[in-house]
C-alpha positions as a Python dict, from the first residue, in 0.01 Angstrom:
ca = {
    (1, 'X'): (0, 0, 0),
    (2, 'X'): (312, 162, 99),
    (3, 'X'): (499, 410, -80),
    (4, 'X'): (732, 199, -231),
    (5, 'X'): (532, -57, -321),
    (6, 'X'): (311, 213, -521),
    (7, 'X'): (635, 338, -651),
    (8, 'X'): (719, 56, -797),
    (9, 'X'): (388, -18, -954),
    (10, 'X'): (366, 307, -1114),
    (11, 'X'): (752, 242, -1262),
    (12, 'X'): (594, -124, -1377),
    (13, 'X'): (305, 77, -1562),
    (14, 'X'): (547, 321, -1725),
    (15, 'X'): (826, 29, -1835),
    (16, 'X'): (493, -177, -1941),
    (17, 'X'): (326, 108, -2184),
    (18, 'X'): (699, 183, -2299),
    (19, 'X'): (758, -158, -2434),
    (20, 'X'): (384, -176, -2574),
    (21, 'X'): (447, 112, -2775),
    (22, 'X'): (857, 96, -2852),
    (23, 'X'): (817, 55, -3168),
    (24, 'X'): (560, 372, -3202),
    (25, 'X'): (738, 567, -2877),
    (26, 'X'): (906, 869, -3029),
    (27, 'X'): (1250, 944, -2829),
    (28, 'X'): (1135, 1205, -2587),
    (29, 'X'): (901, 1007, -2483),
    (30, 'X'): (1133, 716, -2381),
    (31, 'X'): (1366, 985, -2241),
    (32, 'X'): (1067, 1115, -2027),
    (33, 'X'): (974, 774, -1903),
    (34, 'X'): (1369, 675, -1841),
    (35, 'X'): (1351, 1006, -1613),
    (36, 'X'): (1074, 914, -1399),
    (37, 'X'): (1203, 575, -1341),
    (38, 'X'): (1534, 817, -1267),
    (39, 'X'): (1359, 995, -1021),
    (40, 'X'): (1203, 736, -829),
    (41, 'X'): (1515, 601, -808),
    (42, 'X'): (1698, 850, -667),
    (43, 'X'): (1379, 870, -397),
    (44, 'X'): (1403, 512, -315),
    (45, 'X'): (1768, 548, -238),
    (46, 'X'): (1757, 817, -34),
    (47, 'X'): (1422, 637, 177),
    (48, 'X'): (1712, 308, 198),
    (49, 'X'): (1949, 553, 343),
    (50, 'X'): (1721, 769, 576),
    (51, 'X'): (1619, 384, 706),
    (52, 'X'): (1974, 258, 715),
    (53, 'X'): (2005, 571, 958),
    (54, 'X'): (1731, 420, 1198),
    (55, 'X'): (1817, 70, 1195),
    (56, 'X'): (2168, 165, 1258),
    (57, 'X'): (2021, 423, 1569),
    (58, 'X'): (1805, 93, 1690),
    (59, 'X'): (2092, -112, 1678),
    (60, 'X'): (2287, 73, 1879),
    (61, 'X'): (2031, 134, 2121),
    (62, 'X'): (2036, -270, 2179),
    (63, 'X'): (2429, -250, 2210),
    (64, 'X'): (2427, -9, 2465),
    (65, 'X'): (2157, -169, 2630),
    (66, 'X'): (2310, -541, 2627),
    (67, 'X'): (2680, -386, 2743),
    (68, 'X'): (2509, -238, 3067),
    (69, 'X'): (2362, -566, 3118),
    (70, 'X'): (2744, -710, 3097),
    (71, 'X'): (2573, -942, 2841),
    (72, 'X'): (2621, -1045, 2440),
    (73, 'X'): (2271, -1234, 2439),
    (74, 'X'): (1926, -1136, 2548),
    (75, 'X'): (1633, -1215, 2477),
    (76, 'X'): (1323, -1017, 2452),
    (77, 'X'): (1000, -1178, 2402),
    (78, 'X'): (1003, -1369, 2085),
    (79, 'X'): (1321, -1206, 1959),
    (80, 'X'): (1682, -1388, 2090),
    (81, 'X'): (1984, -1028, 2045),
    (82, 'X'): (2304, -1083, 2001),
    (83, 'X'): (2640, -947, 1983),
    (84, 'X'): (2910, -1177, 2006),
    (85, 'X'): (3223, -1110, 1849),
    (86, 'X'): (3344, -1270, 1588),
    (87, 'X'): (3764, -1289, 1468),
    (88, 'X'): (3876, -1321, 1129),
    (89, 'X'): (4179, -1358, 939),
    (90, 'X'): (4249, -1151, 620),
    (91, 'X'): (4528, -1093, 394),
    (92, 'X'): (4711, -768, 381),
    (93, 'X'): (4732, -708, 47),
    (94, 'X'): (4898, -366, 82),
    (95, 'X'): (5176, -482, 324),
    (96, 'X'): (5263, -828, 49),
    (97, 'X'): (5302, -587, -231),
    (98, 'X'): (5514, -385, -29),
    (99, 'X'): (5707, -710, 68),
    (100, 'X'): (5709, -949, -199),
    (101, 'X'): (5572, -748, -555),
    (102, 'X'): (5642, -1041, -764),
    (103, 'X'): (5451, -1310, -564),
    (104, 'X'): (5174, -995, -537),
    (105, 'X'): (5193, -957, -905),
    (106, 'X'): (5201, -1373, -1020),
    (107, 'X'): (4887, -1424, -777),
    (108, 'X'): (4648, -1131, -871),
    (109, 'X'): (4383, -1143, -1073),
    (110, 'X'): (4200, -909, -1218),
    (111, 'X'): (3799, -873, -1276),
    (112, 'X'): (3605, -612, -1426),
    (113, 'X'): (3203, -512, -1352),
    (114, 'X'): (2982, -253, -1409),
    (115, 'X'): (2939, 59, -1171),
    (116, 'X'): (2550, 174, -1179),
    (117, 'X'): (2495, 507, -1054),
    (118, 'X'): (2219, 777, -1093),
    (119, 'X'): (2367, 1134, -1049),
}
């Protein structure tokens, strides 16, 4: 079983026994199990950035290696790579403010969400 996956059994547990016993759970004792699940939070983040870090590393590795083969497909066993560029067409929003405010202004809409962090 990997880490995470034991992780994330072991938060299951804690969230399971928490709700068992809500009712009887005194307040410290939901704050201490809110802080584990915290913690392995914060772990799990940081293991999704350390491995963002590699793939990103292994990616360009296959780059490099497909643009000294003068190439944007290869293929490798089972596995087809490639890196073909792709063109897309965006507004500026910044420069039609500048330009035309009002139309900017008529035509925007605004949302709202929630920003979850763990600090």
């Amino acid at each position: 079983m990997t880490n995470t996956m034991q992780a994330m059994k072991e938060i299951t547990g804690i969230f399971e026994n928490a709700l068992a016993r809500q009712q009887t759970a005194t307040r410290s004792e939901l704050v201490a199990d809110i802080e584990t699940v915290a913690a392995h939070y914060k772990r799990v983040k940081a293991q999704i950035a350390n491995l963002e870090k590699t793939l990103d590393s292994l990616k360009q590795i296959l780059v490099n290696e497909m643009d000294d083969l003068h190439t944007t497909e290869l293929t490798a066993g089972p596995y087809t790579i490639r890196n073909t560029p792709v063109e897309t067409t965006r507004l500026d929003a910044t420069k039609l403010k500048n330009d035309l405010p009002d139309l900017c202004k008529t035509y925007s809409v605004t949302s709202t969400h929630n920003r979850f962090s763990v600090s």
